[in-house]
Backbone as JSON, one array per atom type, in Angstrom:
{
  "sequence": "XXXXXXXXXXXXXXXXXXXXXXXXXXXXXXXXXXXXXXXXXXXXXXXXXXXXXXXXXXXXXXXXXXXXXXXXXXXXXXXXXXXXXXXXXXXXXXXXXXXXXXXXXXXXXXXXXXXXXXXXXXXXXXXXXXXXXXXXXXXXXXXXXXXXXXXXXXXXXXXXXXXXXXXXXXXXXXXXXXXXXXXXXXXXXXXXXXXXXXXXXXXXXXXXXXXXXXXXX",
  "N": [[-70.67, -55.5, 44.1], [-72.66, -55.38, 47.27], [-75.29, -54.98, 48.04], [-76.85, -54.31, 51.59], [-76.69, -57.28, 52.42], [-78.09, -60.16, 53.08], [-80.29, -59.09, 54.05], [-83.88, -58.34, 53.65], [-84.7, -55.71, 53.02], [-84.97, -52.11, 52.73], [-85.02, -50.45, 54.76], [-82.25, -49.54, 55.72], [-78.55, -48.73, 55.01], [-76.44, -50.2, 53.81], [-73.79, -50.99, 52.51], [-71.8, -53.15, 50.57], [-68.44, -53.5, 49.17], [-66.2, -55.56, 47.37], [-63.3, -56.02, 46.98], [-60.95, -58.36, 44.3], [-57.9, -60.38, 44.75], [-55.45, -62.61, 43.73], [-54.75, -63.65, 45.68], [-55.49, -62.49, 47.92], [-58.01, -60.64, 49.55], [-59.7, -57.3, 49.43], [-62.28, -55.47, 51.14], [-65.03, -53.04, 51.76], [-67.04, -51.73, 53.79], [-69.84, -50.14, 53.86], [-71.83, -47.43, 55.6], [-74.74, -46.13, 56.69], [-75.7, -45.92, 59.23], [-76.46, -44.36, 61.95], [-73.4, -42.11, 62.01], [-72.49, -41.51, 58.45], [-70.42, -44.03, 57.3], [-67.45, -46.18, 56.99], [-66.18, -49.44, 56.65], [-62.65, -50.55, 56.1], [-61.61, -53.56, 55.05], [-59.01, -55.45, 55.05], [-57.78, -58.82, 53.57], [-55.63, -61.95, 53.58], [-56.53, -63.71, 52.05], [-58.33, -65.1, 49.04], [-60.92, -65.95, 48.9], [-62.02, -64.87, 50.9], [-65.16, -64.01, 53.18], [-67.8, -61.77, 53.93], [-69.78, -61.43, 56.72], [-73.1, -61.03, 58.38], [-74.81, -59.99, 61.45], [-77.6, -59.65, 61.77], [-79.97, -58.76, 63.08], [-78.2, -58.34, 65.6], [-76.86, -56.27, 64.52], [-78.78, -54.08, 64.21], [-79.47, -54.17, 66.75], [-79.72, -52.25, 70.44], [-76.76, -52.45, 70.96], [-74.88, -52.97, 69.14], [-71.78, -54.36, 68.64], [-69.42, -56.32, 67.16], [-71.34, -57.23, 65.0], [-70.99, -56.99, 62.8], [-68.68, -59.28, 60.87], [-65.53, -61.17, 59.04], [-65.31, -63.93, 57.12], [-62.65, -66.47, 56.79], [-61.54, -65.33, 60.04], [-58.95, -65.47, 60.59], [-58.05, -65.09, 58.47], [-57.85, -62.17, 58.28], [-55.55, -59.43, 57.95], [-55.96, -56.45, 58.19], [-57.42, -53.52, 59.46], [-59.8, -50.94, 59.45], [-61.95, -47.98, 60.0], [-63.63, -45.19, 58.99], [-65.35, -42.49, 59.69], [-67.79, -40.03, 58.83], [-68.37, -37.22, 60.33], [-69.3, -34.7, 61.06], [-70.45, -31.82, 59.48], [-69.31, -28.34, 59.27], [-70.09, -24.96, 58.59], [-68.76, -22.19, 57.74], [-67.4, -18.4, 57.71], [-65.5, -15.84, 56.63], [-65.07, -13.58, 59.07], [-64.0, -10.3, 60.11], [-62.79, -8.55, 63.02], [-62.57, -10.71, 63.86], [-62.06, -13.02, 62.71], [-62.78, -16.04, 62.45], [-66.53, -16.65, 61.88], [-68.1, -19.35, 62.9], [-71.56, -21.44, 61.98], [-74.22, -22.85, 63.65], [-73.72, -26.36, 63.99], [-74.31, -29.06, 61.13], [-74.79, -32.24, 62.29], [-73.99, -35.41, 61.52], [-75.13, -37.56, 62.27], [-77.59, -37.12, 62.52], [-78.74, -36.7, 60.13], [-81.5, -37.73, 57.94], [-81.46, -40.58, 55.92], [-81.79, -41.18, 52.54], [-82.95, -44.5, 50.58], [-80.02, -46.56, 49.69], [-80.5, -48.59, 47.55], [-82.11, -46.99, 45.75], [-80.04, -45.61, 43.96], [-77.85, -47.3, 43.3], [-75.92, -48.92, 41.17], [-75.36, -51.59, 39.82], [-73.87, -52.48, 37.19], [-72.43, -49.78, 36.39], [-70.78, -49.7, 38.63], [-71.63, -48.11, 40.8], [-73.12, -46.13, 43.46], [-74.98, -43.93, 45.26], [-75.08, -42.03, 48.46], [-77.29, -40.21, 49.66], [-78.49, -37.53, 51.41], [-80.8, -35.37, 54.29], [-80.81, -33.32, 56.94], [-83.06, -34.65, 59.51], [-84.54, -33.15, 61.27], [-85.13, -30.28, 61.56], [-84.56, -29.11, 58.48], [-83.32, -26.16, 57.5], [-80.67, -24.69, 55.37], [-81.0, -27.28, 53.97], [-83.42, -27.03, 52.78], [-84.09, -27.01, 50.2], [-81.8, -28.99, 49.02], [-79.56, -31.25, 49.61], [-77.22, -33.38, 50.73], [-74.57, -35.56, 50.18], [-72.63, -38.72, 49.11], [-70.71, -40.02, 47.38], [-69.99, -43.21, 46.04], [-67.55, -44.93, 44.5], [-66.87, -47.8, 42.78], [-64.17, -49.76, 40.82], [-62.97, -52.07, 38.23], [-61.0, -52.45, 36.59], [-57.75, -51.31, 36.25], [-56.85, -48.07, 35.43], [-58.31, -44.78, 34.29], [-60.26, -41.94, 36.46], [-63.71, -41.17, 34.75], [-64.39, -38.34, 35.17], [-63.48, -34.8, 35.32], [-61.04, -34.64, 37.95], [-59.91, -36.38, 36.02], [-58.54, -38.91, 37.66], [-55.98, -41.47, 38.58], [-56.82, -44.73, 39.11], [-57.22, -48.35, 40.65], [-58.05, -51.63, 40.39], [-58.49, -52.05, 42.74], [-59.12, -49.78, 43.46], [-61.28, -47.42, 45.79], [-63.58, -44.76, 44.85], [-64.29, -41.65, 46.5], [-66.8, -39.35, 46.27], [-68.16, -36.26, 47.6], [-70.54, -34.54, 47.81], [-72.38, -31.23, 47.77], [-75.34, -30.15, 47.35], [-77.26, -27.81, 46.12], [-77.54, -26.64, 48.71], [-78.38, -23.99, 50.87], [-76.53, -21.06, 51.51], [-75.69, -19.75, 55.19], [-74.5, -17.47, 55.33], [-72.92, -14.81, 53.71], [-70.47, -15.78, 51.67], [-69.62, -17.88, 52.43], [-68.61, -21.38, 53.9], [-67.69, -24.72, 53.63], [-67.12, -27.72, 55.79], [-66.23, -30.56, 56.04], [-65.92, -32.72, 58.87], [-63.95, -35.31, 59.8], [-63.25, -38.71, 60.93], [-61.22, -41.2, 62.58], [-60.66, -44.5, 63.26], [-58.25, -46.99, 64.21], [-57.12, -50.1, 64.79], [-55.8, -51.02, 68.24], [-52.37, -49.83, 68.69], [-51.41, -50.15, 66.06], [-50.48, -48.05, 63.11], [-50.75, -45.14, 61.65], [-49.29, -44.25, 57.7], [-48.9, -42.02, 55.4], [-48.46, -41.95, 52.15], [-47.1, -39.76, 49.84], [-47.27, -38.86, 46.13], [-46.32, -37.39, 43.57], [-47.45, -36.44, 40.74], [-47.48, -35.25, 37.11], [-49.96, -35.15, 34.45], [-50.66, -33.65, 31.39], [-52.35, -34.97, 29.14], [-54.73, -35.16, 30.4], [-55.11, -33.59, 32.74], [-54.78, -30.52, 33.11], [-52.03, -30.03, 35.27], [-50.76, -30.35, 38.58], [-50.87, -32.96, 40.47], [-50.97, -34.03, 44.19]],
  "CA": [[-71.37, -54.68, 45.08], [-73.79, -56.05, 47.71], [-76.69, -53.96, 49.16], [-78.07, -54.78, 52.71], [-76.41, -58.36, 52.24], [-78.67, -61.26, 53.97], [-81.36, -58.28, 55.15], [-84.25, -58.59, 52.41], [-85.61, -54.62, 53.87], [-84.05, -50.87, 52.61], [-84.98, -49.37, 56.08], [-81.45, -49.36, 56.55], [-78.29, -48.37, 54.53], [-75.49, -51.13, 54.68], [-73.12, -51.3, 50.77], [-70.27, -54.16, 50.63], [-67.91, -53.77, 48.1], [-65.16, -56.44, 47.37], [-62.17, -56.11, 45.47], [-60.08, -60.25, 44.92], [-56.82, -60.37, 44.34], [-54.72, -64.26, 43.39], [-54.14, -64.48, 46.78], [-55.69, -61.72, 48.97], [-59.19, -59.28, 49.34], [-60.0, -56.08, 50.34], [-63.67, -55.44, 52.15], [-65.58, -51.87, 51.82], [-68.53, -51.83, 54.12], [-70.59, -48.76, 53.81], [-73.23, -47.68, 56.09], [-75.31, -44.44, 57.17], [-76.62, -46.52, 60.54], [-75.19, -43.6, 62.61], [-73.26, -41.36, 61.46], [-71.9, -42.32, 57.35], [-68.82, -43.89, 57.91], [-66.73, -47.21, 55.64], [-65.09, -50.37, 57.27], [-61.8, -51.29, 55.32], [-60.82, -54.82, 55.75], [-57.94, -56.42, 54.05], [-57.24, -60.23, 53.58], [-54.9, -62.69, 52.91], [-57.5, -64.73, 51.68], [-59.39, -64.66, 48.03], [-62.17, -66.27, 49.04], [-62.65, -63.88, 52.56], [-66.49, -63.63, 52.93], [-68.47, -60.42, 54.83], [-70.94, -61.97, 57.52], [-73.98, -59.81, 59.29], [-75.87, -60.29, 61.87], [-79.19, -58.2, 61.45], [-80.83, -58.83, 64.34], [-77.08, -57.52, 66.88], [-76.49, -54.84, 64.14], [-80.05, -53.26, 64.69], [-80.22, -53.55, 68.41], [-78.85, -51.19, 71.13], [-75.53, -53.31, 71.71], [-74.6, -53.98, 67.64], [-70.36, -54.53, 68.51], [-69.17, -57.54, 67.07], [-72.21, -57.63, 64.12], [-70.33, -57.91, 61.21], [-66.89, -59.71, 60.95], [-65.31, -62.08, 57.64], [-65.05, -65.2, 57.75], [-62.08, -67.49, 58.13], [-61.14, -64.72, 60.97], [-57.94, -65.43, 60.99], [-57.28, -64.32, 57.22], [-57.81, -60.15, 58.51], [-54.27, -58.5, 58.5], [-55.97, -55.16, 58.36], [-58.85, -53.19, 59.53], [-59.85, -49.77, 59.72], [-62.82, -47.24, 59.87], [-63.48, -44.04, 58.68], [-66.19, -41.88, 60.26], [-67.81, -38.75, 58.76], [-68.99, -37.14, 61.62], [-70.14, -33.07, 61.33], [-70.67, -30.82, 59.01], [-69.1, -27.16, 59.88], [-70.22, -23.99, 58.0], [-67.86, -20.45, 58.59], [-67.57, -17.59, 57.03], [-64.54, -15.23, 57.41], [-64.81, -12.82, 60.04], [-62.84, -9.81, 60.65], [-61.43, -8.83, 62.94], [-62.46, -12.01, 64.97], [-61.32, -14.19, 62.27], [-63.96, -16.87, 61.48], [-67.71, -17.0, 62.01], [-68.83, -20.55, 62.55], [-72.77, -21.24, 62.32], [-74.64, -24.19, 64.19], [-73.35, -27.4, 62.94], [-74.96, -30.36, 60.84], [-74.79, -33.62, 62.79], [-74.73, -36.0, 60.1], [-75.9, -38.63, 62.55], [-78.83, -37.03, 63.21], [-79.98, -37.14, 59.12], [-82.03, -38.37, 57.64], [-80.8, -41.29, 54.18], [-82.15, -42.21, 51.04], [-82.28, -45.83, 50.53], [-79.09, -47.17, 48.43], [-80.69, -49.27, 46.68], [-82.2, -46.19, 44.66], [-78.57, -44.98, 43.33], [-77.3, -48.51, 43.37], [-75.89, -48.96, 39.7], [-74.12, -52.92, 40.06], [-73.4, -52.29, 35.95], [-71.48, -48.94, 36.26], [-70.28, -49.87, 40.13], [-71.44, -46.74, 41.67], [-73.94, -45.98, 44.63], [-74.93, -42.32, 46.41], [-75.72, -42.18, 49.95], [-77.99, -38.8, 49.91], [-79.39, -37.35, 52.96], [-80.62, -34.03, 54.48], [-81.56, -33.02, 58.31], [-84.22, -35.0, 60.15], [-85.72, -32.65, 61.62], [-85.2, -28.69, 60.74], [-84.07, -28.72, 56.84], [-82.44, -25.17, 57.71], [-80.26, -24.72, 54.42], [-81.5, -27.92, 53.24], [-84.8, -26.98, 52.49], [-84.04, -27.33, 48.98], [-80.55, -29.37, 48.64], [-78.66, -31.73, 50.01], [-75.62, -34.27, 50.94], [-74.31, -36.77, 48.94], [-71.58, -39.48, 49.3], [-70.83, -41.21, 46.02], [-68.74, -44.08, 46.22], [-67.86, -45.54, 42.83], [-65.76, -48.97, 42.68], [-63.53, -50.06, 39.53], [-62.8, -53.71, 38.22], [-59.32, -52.81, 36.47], [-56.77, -49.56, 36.29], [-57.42, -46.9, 34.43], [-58.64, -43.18, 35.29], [-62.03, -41.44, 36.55], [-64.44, -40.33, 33.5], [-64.96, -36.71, 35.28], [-61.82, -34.55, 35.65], [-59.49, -34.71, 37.02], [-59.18, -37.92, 35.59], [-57.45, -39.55, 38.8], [-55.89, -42.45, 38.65], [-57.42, -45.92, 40.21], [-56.86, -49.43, 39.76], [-59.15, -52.35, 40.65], [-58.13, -52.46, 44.22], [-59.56, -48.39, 44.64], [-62.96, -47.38, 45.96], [-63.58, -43.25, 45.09], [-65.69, -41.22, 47.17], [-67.56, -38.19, 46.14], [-68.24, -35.39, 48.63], [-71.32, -33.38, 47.21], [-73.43, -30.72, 48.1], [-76.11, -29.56, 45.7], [-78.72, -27.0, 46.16], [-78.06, -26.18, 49.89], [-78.29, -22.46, 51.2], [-75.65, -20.87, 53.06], [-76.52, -18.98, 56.23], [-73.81, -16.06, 55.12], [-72.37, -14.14, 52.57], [-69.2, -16.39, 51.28], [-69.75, -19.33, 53.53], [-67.62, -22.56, 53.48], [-68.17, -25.92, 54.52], [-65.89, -28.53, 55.85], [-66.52, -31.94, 56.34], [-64.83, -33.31, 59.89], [-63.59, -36.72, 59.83], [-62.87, -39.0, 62.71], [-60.58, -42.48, 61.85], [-60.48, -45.65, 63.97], [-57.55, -47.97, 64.21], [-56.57, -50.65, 65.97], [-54.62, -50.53, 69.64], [-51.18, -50.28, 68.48], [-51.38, -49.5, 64.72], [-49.74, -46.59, 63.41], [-51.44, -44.81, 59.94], [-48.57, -43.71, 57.29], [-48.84, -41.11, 54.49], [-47.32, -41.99, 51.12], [-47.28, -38.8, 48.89], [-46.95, -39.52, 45.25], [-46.32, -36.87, 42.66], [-47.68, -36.19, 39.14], [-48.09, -34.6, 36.18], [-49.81, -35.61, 33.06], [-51.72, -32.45, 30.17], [-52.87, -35.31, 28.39], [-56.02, -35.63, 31.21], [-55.72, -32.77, 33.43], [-53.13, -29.7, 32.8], [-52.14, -29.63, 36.83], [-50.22, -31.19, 39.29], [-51.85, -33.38, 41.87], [-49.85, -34.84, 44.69]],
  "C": [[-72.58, -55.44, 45.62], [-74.52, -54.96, 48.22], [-77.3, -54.74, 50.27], [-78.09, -56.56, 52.4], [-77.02, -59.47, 53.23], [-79.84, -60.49, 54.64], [-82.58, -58.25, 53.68], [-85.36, -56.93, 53.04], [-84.2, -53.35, 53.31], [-84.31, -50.08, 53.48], [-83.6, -48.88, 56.36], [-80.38, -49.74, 55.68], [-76.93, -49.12, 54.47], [-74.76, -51.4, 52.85], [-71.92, -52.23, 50.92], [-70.06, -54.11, 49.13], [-66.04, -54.43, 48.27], [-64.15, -56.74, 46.43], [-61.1, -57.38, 45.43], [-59.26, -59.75, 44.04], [-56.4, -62.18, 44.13], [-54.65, -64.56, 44.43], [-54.83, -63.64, 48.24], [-57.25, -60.96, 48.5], [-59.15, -58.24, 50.13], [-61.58, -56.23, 50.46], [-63.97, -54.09, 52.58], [-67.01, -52.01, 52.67], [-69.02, -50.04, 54.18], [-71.85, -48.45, 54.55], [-73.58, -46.19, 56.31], [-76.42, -44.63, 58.41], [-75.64, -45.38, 61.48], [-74.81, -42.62, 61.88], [-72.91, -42.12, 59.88], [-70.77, -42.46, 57.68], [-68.75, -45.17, 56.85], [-65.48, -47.72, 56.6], [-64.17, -50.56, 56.1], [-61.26, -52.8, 55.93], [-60.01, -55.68, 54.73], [-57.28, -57.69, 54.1], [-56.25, -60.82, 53.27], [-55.59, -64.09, 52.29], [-58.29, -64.33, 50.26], [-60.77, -65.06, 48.34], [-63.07, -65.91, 50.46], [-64.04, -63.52, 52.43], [-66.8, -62.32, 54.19], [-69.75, -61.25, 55.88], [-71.94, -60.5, 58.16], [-74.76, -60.34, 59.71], [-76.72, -59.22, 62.6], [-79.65, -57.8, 62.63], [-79.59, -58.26, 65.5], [-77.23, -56.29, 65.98], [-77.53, -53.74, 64.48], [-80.32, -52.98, 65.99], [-79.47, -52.88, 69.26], [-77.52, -51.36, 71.22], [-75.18, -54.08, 70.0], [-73.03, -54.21, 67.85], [-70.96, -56.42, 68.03], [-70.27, -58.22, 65.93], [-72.0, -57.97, 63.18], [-68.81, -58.23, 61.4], [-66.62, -60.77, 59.52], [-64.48, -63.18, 58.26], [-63.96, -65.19, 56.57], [-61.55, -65.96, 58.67], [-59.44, -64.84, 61.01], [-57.3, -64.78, 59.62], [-57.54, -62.55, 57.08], [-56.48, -59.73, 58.77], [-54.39, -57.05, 58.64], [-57.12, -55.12, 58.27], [-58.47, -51.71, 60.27], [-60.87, -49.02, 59.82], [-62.34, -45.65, 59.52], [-64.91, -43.37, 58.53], [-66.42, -40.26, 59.95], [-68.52, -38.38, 59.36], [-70.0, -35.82, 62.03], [-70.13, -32.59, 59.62], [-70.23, -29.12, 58.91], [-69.54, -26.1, 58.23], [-69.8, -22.41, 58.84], [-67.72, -19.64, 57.41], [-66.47, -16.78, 57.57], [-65.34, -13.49, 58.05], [-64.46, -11.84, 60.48], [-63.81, -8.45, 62.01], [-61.82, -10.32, 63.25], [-61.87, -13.49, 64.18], [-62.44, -15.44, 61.88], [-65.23, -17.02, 62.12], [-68.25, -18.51, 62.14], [-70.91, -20.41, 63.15], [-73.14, -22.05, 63.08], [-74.3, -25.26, 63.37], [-74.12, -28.44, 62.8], [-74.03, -31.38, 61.89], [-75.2, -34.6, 61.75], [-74.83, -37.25, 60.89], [-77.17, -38.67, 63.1], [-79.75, -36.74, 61.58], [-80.42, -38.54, 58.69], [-81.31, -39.33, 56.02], [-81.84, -41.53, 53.69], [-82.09, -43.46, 51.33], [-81.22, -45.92, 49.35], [-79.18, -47.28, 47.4], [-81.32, -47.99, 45.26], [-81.38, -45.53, 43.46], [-77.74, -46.52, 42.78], [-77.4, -49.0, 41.64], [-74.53, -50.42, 39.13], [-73.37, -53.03, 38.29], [-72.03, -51.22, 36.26], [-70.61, -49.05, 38.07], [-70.27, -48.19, 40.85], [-73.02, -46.74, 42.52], [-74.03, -44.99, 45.24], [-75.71, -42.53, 47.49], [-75.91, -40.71, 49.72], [-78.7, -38.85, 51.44], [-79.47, -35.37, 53.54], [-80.78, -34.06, 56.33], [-82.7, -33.74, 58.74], [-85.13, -34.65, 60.2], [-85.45, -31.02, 61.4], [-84.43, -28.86, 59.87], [-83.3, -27.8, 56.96], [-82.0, -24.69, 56.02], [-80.25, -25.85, 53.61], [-82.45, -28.58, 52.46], [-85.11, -27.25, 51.12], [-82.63, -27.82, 48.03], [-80.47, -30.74, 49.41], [-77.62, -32.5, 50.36], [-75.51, -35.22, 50.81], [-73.01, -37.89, 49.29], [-72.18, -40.38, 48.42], [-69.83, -41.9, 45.73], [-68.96, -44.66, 44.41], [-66.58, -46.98, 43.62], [-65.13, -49.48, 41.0], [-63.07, -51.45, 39.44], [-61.32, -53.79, 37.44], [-58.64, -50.87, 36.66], [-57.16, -48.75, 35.07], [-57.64, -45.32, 35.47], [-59.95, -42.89, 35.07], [-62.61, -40.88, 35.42], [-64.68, -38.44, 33.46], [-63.73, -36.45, 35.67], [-62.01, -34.5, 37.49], [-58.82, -35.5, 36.41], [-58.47, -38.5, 36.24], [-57.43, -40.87, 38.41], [-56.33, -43.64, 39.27], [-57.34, -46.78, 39.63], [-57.99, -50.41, 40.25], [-59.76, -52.5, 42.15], [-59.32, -50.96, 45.5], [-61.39, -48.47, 44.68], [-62.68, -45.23, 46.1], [-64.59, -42.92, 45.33], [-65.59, -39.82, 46.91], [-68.16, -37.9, 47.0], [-69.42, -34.37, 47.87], [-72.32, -32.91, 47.59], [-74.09, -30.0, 47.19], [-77.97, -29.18, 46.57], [-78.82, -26.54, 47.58], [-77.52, -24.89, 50.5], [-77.71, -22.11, 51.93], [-75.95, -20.11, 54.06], [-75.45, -17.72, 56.1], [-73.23, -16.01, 53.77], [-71.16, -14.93, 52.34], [-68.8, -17.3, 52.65], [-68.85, -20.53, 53.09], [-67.84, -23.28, 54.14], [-66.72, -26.56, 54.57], [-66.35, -29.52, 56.7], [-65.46, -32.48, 57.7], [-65.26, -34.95, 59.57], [-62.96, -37.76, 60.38], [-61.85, -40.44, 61.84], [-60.46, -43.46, 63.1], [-59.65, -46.69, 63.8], [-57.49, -48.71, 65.31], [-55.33, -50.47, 67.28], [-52.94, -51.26, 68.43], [-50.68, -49.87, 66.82], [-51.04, -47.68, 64.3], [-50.25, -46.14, 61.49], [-49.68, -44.0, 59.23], [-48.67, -43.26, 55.73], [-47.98, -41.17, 53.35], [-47.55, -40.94, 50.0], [-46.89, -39.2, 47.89], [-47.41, -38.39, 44.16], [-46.68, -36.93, 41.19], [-48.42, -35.52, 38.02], [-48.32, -35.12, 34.79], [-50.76, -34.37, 32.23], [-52.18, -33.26, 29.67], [-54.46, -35.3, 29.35], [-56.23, -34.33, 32.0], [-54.28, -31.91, 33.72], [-52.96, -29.09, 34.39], [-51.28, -30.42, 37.16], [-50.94, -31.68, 40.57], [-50.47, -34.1, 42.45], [-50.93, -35.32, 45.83]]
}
């Protein structure tokens, strides 16, 4: 895990995590410049490095700030953009209540480096509202990425499976007030591929009682 790699300043919220394979890497960038969002980039290269340049990424016009070098060893790249916030409440008859929605590129972050645990490979991006707190006057929103160095399963149930390759992200809200009686949140989530790329869904069944008496798929 790198923090704010080549920037020696926690104004600003930037996590690389790198998983090597014999012959190939994967490439986690993590940021909360914007909204929170996580580059994937996958190599055919072990020795694929992360470049940044500080001075484009910071200024009005950052495309093209970070890229891995040798360029030509990227066979895959992706983003993944968490973008709102929604809070609803059911409704009747009309069916669902929504309230004003968080903009989670308009909070405020934590620095990293405060959560930043390069022993246990885990890191929380916290953050509340900028500027009116609202229901986060005394709470709020979390993204806790953990990374793993071989296979095995998570310490907190449900005990999911992950191998060296995964990066798991925690979704948590703690301590923030809902604006109705049996309120519900829901995280929207935007995705960015390349022209031409096509995303595909591999479902994968199982049940084990020794870790968690359920079926996850």
């Amino acid at each position: 895990m790198e923090y704010n790699p080549g920037w020696n300043s926690s104004s600003v919220n930037l996590l690389h995590v790198r998983a090597v394979g014999p012959e190939d890497s994967l490439h986690y960038v993590w940021s909360s410049m914007g909204a929170p969002s996580v580059l994937l980039v996958a190599t055919q290269s072990p020795s694929s490095v992360l470049r940044v340049n500080w001075t484009q990424l910071l200024s009005p016009s950052p495309a093209g700030a970070i890229w891995i070098e040798p360029p030509d060893s990227v066979v895959y790249s992706t983003a993944v953009v968490f973008t709102k916030l929604f809070e609803f409440r059911e409704a009747k008859p009309l069916g669902e209540l929504f309230y004003p929605t968080y903009d989670l590129s308009e909070f405020s972050w934590d620095s990293l480096n405060r959560s930043l645990n390069r022993t246990a490979l885990t890191a929380e991006l916290r953050g509340v509202p900028a500027t009116d707190p609202g229901g986060f006057a005394n709470g709020s929103l979390a993204f806790r990425v953990t990374a793993y160095e071989s296979s095995g399963r998570a310490g907190l149930l449900p005990g999911l499976l992950h191998t060296a390759d995964s990066s798991q992200l925690q979704f948590l809200l703690a301590g923030v007030a809902p604006r109705g009686n049996g309120s519900r949140f829901v995280l929207e989530v935007a995705t960015v591929e390349e022209a031409g790329a096509a995303r595909r869904l591999r479902a994968e069944r199982a049940i084990d009682d020794e870790y968690s008496p359920t079926i996850f798929q």
